[in-house]
C-alpha positions in Angstrom: 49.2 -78.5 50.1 48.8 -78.3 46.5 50.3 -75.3 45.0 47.1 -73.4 43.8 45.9 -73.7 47.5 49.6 -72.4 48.9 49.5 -69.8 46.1 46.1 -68.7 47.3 46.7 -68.9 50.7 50.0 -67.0 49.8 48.1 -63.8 48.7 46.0 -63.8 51.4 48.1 -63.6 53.8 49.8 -60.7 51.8 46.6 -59.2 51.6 45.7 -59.5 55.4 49.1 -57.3 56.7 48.4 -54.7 54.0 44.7 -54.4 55.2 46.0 -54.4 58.4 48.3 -51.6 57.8 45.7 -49.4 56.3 43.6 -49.9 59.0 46.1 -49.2 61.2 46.8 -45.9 59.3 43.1 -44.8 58.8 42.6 -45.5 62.7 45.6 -43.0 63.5 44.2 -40.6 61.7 40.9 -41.1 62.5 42.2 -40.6 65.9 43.8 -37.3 65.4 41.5 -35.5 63.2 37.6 -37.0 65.3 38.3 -38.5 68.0 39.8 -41.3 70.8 38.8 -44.7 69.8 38.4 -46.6 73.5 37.4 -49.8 72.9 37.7 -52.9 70.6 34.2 -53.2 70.2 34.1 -49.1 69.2 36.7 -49.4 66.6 34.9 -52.8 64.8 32.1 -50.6 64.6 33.6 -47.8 63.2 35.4 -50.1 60.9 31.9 -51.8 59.8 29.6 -49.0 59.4 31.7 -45.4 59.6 32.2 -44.0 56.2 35.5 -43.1 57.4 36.6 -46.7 57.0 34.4 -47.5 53.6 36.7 -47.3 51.4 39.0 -50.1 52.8 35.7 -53.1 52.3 36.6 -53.4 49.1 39.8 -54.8 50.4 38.2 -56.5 53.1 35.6 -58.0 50.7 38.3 -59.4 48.3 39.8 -61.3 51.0 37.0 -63.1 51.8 36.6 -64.2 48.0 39.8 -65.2 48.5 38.5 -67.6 52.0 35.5 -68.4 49.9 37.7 -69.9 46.9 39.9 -71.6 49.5 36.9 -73.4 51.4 34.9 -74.3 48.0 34.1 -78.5 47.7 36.4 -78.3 44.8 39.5 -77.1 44.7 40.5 -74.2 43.3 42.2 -74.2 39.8 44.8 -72.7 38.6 42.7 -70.1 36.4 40.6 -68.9 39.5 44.3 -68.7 41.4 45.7 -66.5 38.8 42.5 -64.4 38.3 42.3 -63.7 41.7 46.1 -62.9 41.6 45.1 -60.3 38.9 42.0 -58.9 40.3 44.2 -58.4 43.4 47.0 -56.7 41.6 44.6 -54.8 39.6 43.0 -53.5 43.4 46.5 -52.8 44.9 47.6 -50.3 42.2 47.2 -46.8 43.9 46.3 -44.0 41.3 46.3 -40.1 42.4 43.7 -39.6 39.6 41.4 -42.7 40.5 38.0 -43.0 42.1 37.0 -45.2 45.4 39.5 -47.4 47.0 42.9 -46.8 44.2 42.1 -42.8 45.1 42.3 -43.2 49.0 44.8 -46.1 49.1 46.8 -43.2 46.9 46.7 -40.7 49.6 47.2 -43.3 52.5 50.7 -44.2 50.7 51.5 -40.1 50.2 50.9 -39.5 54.1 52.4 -42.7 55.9 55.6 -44.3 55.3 54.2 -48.1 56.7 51.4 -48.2 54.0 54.1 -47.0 51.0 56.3 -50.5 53.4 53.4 -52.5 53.2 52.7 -52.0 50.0 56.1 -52.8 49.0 55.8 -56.3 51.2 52.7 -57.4 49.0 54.4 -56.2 45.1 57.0 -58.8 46.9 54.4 -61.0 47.5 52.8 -60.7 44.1 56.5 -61.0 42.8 56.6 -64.8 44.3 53.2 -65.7 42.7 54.6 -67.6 39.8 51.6 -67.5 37.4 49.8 -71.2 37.2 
């Protein structure tokens, strides 16, 4: 594997386990505060279309750039690797005073202890990302 494609590949794996923390989070509370999710097919639904879960597409939506970039004819270059590197770092940067997904991922991180650990996990992951 070429090392755009591992870097890449790298992030979005990163990526994945932090948006699967915050969904993780977002359910609990979702759980607590409206009500029981029972099924599988319930919570995708909820995760799709409630605007309880909204704000984590943009998340969701960046990863699939990411699987877009990584199935394109031609491969990747280094400047899309390390623009996507920086529009990912630019979307993981929680701010108390921010709108839309920096706002909420914020107040995830001031209430739960795994998202503050998963976001530590991917500023590692960023950390091994040795620019192109």
């Amino acid at each position: 594997m070429d090392l755009t494609r591992e870097r890449l590949t790298t992030l979005r794996t990163g990526l994945l386990r932090l948006h699967k923390a915050l969904l993780e989070s977002e359910r609990a509370v979702y759980e607590r505060d409206v009500a029981r999710i029972t099924t599988t097919g319930q919570y995708l639904n909820l995760v799709l279309n409630d605007p309880w879960f909204a704000w984590l597409r943009d998340l969701s939506q960046f990863i699939v750039l990411i699987d877009e970039t990584l199935d394109l004819e031609e491969p990747a270059t280094t400047a899309d690797a390390d623009r996507l590197i920086a529009q990912a770092r630019e979307l993981i940067s929680p701010s108390e005073n921010g709108h839309g997904f920096a706002r909420r991922y914020f107040e995830v991180m001031q209430r739960d202890p795994s998202a503050v650990l998963a976001h530590r996990d991917m500023i590692r992951v960023f950390g091994t990302l040795i620019p192109g």
